[in-house]
N, C-alpha and C positions, 0 to 999 in steps of 0.2 A: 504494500500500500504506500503512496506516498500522498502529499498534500498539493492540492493544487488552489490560487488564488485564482478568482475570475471575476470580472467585472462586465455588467452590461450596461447596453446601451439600448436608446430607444424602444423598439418595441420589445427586443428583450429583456430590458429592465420592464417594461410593463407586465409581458408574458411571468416574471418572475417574480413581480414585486420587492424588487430590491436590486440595489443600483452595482454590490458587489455579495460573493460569499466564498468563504476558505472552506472547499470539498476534500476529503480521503478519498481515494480512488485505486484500482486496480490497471485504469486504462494504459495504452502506451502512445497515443497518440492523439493528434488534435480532434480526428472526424470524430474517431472512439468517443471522446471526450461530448464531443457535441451530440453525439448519440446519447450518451448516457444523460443527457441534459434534456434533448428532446422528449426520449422517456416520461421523464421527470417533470417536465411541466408544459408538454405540449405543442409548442413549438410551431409555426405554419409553416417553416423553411428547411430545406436541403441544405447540404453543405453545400452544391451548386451556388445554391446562395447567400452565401457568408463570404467574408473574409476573416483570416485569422490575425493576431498579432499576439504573437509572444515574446515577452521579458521585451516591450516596447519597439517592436521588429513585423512585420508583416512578414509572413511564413505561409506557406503551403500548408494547406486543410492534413496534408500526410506526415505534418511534423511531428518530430518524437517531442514527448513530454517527459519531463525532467525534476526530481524532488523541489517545489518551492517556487517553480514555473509558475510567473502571472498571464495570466490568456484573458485575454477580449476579444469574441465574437463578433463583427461589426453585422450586421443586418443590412438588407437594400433600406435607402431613404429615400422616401417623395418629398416633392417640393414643386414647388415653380414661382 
């Protein structure tokens, strides 16, 4: 198990109700990770549509995850 930080945004923070949270995990990876998260609260997006960033880095959805790793999710935004 290690600990993973994760911070949302937009509508993940809505879908979550909270802006961050420190998980224990088994996962090794970023999608993993977003899977176990989708799970978890529902989620209306694919990794298709996400970008990742971790430890402050935009990374590939296929990134390993590492004890203490902070990840943010970013979600599509509308606008105009």
């Amino acid at each position: 198990m290690m600990t993973i930080h994760i911070t949302y945004f937009a509508a993940l923070r809505d879908a979550t109700g909270q802006t961050e949270e420190t998980l224990r995990t088994e996962v090794k990876t970023a999608n993993a990770l977003f899977h176990e998260l989708t799970t978890k609260y529902h989620w209306p997006f694919s990794e298709a549509d996400i970008q990742v960033a971790i430890n402050d880095r935009y990374q590939p959805v296929e990134a390993a995850l590492k004890e203490g790793d902070r990840v943010v999710f970013i979600p599509p935004v509308a606008g105009g």
